[in-house]
C-alpha positions as CSV (number, residue, x, y, z in Angstrom):
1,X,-31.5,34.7,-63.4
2,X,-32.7,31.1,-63.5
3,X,-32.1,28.8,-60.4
4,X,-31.7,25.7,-63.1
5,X,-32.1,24.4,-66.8
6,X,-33.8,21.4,-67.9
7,X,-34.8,19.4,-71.0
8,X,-37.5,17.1,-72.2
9,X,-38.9,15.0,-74.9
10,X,-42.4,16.8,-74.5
11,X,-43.5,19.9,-72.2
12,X,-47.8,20.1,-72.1
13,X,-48.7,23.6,-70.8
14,X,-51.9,23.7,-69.5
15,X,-53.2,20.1,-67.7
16,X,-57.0,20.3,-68.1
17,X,-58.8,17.6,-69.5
18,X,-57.1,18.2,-72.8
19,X,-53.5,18.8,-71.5
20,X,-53.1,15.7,-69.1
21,X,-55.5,13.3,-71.6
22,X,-52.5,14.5,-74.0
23,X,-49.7,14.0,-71.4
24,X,-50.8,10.6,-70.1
25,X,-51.3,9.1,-73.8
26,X,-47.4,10.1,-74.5
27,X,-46.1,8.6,-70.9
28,X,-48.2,5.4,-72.1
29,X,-46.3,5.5,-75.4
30,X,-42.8,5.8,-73.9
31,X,-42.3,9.9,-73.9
32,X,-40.6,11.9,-71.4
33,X,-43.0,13.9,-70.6
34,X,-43.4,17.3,-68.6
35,X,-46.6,18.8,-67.5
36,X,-47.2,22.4,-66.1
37,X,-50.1,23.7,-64.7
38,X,-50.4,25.9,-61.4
39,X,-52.8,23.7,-59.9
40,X,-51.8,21.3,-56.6
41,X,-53.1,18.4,-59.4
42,X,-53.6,17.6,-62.8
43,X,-57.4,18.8,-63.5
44,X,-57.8,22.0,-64.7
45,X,-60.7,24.7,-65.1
46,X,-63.0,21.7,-66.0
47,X,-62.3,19.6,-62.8
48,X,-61.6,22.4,-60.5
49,X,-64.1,25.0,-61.3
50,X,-66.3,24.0,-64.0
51,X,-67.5,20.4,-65.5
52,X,-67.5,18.5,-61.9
53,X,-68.1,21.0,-59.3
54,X,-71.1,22.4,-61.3
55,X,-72.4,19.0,-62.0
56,X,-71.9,17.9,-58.5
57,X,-74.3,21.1,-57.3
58,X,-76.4,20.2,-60.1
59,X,-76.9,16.8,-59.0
60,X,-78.0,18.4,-55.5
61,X,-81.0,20.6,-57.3
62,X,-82.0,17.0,-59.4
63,X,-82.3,15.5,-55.7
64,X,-84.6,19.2,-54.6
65,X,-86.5,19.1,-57.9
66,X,-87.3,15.3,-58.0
67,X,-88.7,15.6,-54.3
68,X,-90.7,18.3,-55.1
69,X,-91.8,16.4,-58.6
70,X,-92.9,13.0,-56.1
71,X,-95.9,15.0,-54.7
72,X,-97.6,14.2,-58.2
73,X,-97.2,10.5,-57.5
74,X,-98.8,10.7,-54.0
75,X,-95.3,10.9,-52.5
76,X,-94.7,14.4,-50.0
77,X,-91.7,15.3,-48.6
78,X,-90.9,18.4,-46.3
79,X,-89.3,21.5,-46.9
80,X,-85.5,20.1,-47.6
81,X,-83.4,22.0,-45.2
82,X,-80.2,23.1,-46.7
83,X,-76.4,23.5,-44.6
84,X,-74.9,25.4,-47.4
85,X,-71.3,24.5,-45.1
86,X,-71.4,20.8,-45.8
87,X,-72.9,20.9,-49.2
88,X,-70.2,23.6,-50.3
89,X,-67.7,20.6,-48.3
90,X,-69.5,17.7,-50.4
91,X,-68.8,19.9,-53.2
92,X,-65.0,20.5,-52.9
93,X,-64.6,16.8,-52.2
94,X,-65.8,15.8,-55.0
95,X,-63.0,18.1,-57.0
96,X,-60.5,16.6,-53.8
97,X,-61.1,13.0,-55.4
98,X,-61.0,13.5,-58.8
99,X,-58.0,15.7,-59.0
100,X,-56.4,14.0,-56.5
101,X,-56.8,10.9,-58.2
102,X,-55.1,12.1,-61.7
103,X,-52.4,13.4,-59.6
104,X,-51.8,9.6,-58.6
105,X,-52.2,8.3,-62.1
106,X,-49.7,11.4,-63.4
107,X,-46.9,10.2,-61.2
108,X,-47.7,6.4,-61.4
109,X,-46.9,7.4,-64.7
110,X,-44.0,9.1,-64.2
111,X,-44.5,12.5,-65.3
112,X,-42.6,15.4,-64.3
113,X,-45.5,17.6,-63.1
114,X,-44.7,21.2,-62.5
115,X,-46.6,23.5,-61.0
116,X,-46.1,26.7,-61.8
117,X,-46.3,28.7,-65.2
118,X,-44.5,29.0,-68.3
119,X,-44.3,31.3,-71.1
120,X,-42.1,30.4,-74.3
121,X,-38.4,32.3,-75.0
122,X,-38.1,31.0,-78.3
123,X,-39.5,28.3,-80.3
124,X,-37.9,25.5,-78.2
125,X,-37.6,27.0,-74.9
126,X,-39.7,27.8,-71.8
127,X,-39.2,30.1,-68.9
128,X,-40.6,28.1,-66.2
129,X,-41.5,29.7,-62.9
130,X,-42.6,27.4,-60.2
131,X,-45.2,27.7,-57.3
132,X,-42.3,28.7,-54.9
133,X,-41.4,31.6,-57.6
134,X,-38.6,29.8,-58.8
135,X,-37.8,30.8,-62.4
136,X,-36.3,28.1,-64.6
137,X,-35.4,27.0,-68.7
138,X,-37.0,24.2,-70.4
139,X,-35.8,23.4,-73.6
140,X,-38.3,20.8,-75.0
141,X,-38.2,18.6,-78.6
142,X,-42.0,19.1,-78.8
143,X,-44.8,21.1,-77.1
144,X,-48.9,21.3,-76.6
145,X,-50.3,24.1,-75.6
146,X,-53.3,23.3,-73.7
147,X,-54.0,26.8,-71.5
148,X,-58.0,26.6,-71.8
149,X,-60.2,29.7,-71.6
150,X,-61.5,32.0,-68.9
151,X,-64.9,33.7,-68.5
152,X,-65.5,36.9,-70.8
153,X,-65.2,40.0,-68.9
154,X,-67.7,43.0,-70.3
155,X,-66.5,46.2,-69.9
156,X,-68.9,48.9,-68.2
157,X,-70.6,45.3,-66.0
158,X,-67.6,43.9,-64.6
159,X,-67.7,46.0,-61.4
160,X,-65.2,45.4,-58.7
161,X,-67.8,43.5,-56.4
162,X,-68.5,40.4,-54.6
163,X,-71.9,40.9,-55.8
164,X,-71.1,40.2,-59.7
165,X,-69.9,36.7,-60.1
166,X,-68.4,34.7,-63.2
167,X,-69.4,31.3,-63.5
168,X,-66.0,30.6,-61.0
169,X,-67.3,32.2,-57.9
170,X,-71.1,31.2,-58.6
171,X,-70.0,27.9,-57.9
172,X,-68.0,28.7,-55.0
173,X,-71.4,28.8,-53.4
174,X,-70.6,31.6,-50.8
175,X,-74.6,32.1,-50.1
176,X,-77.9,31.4,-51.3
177,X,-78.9,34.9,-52.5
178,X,-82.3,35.7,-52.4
179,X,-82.7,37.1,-56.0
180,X,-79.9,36.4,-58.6
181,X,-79.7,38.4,-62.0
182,X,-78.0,35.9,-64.6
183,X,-76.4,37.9,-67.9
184,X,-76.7,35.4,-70.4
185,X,-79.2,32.7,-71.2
186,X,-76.1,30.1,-72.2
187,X,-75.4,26.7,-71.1
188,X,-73.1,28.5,-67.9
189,X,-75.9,30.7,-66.8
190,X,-78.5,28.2,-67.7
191,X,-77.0,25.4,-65.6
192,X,-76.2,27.9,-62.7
193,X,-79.5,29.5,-62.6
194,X,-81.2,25.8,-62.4
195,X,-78.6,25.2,-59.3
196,X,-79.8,28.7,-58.0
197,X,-83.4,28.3,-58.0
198,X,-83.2,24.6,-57.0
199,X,-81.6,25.6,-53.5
200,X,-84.1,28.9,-53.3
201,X,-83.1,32.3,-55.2
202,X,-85.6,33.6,-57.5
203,X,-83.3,33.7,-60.7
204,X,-84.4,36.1,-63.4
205,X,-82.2,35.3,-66.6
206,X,-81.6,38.5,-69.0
207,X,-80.6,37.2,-73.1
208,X,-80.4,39.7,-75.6
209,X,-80.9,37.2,-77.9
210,X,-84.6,36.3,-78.9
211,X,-84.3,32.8,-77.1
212,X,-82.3,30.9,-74.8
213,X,-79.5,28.7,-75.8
214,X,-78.7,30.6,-78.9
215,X,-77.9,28.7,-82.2
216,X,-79.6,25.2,-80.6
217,X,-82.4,23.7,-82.1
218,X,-85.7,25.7,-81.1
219,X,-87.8,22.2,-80.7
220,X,-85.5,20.8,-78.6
221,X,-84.6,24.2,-76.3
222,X,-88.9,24.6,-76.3
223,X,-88.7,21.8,-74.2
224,X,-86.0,23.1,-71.6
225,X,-88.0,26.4,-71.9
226,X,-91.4,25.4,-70.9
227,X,-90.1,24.0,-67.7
228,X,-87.4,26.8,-67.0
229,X,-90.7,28.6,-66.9
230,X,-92.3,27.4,-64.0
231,X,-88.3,27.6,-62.2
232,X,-87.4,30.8,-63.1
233,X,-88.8,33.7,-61.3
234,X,-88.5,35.7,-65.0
235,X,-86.5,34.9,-68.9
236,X,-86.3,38.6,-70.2
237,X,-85.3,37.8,-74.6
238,X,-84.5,40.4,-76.6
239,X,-82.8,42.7,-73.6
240,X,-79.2,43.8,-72.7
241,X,-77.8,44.9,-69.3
242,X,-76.7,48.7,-69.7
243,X,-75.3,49.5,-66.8
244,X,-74.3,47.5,-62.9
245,X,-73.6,49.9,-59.8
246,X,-73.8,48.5,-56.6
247,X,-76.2,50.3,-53.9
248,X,-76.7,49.1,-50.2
249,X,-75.4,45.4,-50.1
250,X,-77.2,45.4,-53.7
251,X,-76.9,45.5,-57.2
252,X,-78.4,48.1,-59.5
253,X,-78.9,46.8,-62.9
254,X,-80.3,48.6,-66.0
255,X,-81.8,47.2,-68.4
256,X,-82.6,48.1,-71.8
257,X,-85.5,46.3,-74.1
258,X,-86.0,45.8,-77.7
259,X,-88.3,48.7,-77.9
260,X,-85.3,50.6,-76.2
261,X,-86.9,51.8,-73.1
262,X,-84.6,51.3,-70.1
263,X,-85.9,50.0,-66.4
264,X,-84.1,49.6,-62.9
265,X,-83.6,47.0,-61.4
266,X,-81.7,45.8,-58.0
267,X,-80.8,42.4,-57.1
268,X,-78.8,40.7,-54.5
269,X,-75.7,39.0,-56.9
270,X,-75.5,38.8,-60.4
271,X,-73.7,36.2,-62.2
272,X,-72.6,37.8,-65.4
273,X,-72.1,34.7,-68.0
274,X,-71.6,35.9,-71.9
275,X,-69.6,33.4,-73.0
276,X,-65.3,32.1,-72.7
277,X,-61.8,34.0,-74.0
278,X,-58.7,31.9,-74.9
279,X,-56.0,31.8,-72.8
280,X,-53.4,32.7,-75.4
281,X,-52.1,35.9,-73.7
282,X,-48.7,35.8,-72.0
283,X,-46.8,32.8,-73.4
284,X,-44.8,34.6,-75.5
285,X,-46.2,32.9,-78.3
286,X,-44.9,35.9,-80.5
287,X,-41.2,34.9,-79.0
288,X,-41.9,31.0,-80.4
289,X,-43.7,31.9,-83.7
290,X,-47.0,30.6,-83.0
291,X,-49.6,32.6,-84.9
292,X,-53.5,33.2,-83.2
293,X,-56.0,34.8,-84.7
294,X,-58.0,37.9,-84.3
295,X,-60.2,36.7,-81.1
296,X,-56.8,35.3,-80.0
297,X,-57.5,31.3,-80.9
298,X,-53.7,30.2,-81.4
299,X,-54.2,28.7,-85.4
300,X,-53.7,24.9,-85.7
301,X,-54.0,22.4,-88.7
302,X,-55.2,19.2,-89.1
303,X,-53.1,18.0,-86.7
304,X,-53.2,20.7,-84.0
305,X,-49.9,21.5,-85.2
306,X,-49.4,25.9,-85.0
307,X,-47.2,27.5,-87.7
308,X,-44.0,26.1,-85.7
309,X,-44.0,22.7,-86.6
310,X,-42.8,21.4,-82.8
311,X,-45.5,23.2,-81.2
312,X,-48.9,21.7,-80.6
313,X,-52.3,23.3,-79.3
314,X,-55.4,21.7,-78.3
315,X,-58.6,22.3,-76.5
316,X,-60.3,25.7,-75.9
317,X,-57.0,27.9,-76.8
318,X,-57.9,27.0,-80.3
319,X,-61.4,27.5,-80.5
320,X,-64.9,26.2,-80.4
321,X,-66.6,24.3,-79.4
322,X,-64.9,24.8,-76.2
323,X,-65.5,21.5,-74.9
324,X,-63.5,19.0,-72.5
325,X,-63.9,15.9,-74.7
326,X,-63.1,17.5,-77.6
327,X,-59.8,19.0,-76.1
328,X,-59.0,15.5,-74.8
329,X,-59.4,13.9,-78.3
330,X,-57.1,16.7,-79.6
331,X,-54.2,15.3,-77.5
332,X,-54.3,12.4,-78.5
333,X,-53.9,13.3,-81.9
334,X,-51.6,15.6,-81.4
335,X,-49.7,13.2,-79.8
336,X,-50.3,10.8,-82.7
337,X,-48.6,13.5,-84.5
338,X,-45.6,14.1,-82.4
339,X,-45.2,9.9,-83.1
340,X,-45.2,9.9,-87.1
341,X,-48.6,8.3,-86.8
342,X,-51.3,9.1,-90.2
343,X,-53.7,11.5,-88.0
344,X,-56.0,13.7,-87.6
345,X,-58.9,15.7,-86.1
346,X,-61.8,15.6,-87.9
347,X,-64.6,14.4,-85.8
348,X,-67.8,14.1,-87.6
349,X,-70.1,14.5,-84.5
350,X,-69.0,16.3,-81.1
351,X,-71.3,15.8,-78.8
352,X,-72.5,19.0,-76.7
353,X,-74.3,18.5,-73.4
354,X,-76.7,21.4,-71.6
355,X,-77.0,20.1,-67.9
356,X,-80.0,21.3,-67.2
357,X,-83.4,19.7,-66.4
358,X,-84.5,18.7,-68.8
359,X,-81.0,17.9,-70.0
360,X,-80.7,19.0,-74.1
361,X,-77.9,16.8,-75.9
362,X,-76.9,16.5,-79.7
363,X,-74.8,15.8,-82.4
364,X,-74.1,15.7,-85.6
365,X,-75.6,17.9,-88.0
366,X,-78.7,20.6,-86.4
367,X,-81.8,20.7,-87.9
368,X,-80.8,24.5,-88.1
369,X,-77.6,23.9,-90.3
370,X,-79.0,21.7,-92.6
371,X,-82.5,24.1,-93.3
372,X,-79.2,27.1,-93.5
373,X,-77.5,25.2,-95.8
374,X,-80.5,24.2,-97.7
375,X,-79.3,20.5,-97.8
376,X,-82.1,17.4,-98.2
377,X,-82.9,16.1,-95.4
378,X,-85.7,14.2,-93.6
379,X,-86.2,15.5,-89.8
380,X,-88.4,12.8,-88.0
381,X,-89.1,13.7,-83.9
382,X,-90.2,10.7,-81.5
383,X,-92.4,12.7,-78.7
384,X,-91.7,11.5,-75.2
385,X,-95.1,11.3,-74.6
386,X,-95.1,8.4,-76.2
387,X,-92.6,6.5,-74.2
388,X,-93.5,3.9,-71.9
389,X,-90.6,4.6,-69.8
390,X,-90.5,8.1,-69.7
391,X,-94.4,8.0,-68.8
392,X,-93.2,6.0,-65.8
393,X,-91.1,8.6,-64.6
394,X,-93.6,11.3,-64.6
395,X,-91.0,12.7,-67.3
396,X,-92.8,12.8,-70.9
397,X,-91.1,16.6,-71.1
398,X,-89.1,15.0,-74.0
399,X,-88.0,14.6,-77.8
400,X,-85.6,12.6,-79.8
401,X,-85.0,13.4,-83.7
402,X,-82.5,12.4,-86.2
403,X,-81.7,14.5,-89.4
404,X,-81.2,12.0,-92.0
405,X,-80.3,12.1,-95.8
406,X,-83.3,12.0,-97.7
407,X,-82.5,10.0,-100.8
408,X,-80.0,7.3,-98.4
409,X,-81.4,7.4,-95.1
410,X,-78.0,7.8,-93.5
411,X,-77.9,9.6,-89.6
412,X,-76.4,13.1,-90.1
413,X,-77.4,14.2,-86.9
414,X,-78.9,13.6,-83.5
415,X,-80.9,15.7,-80.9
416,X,-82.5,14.4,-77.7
417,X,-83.8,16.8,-75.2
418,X,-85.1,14.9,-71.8
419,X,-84.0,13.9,-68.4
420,X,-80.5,11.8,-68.8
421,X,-80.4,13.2,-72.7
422,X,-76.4,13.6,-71.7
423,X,-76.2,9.7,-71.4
424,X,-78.1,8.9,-74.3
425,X,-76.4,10.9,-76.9
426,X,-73.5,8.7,-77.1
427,X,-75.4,6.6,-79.3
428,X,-76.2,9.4,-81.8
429,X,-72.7,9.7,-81.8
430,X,-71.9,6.3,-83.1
431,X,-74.5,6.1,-85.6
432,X,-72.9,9.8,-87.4
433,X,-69.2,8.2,-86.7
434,X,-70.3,4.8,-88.0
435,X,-72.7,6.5,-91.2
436,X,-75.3,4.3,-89.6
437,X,-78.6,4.5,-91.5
438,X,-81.5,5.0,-89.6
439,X,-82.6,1.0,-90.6
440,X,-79.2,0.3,-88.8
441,X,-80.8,1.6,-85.3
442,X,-84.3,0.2,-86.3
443,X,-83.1,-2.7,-86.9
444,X,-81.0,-3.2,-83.6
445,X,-82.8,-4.4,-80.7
446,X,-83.4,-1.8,-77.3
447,X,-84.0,-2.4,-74.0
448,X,-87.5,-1.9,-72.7
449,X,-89.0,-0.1,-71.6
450,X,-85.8,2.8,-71.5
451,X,-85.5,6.2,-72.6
452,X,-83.4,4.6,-75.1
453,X,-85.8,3.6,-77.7
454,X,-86.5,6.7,-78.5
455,X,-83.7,6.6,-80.7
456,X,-84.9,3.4,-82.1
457,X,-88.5,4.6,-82.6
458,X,-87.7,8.1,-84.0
459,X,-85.3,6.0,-86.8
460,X,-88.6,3.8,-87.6
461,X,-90.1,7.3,-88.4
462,X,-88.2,7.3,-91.4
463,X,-89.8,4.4,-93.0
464,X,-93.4,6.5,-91.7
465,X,-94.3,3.7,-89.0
466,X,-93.4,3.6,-85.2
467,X,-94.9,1.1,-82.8
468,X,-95.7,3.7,-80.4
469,X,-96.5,7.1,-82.2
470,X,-98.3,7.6,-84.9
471,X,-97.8,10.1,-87.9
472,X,-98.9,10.5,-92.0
473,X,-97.1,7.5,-94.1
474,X,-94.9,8.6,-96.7
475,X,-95.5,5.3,-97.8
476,X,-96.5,2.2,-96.9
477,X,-94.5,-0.1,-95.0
478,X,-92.3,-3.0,-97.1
């Protein structure tokens, strides 16, 4: 039986980057708000075991890579001795900080923050069971489901070992393995496997795809692959893992080419990264009405409102891309919603960021969907080769394109693949949210010498001049 009942203006399950965006934008706006998550702190998969932690490691193999990349400058530095301890400690600190820090801004707002879980009774009622397994009601006006996603499990590979790891206990960094298998040739496994071989494994990376980084751009991944390369101990395309057993304090692994022939292999860990499932099981969504779809992605409208017209969903329970800023701009409007307010999602660019080195970054419309779609555009590419700045970083493993409407010139879409590409996207963003033309960034003044006039050179392309690259005129200048 429950211990106790309670009510409130608005319950957020789930408290990710989508859930407690959501959360703190209603406290600021006068709700009574509730927020349940079984974490010690606001954070979620992102701050806890994904976004931060893997960026803080990847910042780590930036620092190895960078001081191996100085010897070309007349710069040598010795071996770099790693205390896997206190990184793993610099590491957790990091997530300490952050997550400890939206705790403080959660109650400095003065939200009731539960942790625990919850699973709906009806369609205005949760049963709430706390971290001391305390089971509760909650009777709310509104809800957002914000529950995330978890790492696909494949059946047949997803042994019962500490030698297969998802993309949660790769970055618990337990050991530096000497060889590490990675199932996937994703943004997870890509990210990973650069943190991998940065500290010392010889990663090989299995996709059964025909290239990495499926349904990117191939110019811009070409860029990411030619230096993966030299990383990498091996990129098998175009083959699948068939089977995982685990044999002496290794893993067996057979794999199966395109030409179908099989081969064994053993490695000291896999990391097994195929992609992310919703978390939509067991909430009782049946019990409130809330309808998901066949891959289990709870169905939303415009206004991340489900079939029950109280209840909310946002973020990676509702489907791709499964990205934190994108589940943090869903709050809002779903809280927009909740408020009366004329809203809704319909971003025209979503920015998507590969951490790897180089970084790959775009926007907007792909180069891919428009030639799919057979729409008229102009694709213009400013080489990095030809940046001052990126030459001065020993960096010129770069590009920068725009896809812009042929007959008006407008930016549909943005891709930049390079060191800091992550950074410099937001400005590709603007242009697609702002139906900037490419004059528009011509015409505005960058700093130099950065990586950032790229952008403003590859827009000159369109006219068919750029101060520092040359290509065939479509016609002369005005």
């Amino acid at each position: 039986m429950p211990d106790k009942d309670n009510s409130t203006q608005l319950v957020v399950i789930g408290a990710g980057p989508g859930g407690y965006a959501a959360a703190f934008y209603a406290a600021d706006h006068g709700m009574e708000v509730t927020l349940i998550a079984p974490e010690k702190n606001p954070g979620g998969v992102c701050l806890y075991v994904g976004c931060i932690p893997s960026k803080a490691l990847l910042h780590i193999a930036e620092i190895i890579n960078e001081s191996k990349h100085a010897g070309e400058f007349g710069i040598s530095f010795g071996e770099p001795q790693i205390d896997i301890d206190k990184l793993r400690s610099w590491k957790n600190e990091v997530v300490e900080k952050l997550t400890g820090g939206v705790g403080q801004l959660s109650k400095q707002r003065k939200i009731n923050y539960i942790r625990g879980t919850a699973n709906f009774v009806d369609s205005s009622t949760l049963r709430v069971i706390d971290e001391e397994k305390k089971i509760s009601k909650l009777t709310f006006k509104n809800a957002i489901i914000a529950t995330g996603s978890s790492p696909t499990k494949v059946p047949g590979l997803s042994i019962d070992s500490p030698r297969v790891m998802d993309s949660t206990s790769a970055l618990e960094l337990a050991d530096i393995p000497n060889s590490l298998l990675i199932v996937g040739g994703g943004y997870i496994g890509l990210e990973m496997g650069t943190v991998y071989a940065a500290l010392g494994s010889k990663v090989t990376v299995v996709e059964m795809m025909d290239g990495l980084l499926p349904g990117v751009d191939r110019d811009l991944v070409n860029e990411l692959s030619k230096m993966l390369t030299g990383k990498f101990s091996e990129i098998l395309l175009n083959t699948t893992v068939a089977g995982l057993s685990e044999e002496k304090n290794r893993i067996k692994v057979t794999l199966k080419g395109a030409d179908g022939k099989s081969t064994d292999r053993t490695f000291d860990k896999v990391l097994i990264s195929v992609g992310r499932k919703p978390n939509s099981k067991n909430l009782g969504l049946e019990d409130a009405g809330v309808e998901i779809n066949e891959k289990g992605f709870v169905i939303v409208d415009g206004q991340r409102r489900t079939k029950v017209p109280a209840i909310f969903a946002i973020g990676d329970v509702v489907g791709e891309p499964m990205l934190a800023h994108k589940a943090s701009h869903e709050g809002k409007v779903a809280v927009d919603a909740i408020m009366g307010k004329k809203t809704v999602f319909e971003p025209a660019a979503i920015p998507a960021v590969v951490f790897t080195d180089p970084e790959i970054a775009w926007c907007g419309l792909t180069e891919t969907e428009a030639k799919k779609n057979n729409l008229e555009v102009e694709v213009v590419k400013f080489p990095w080769r030809a940046s001052g700045r990126a030459i001065t970083l020993g960096r010129t493993d770069g590009l920068t394109k725009h896809i812009i409407d042929s007959k008006t010139g407008r930016i549909l879409g943005v891709g930049i693949a390079g060191p800091r590409a992550g950074e410099l996207i937001a400005e590709g963003v603007l242009a697609v949210e702002m139906a900037a033309l490419a004059s528009d960034l011509h015409f505005s003044i960058h700093p130099h010498p950065t990586l950032s006039e790229t952008i403003m050179e590859a827009a000159e392309l369109f006219d068919g001049q750029s101060t520092h690259f040359m290509r065939a005129r479509k016609k002369p200048p005005a």
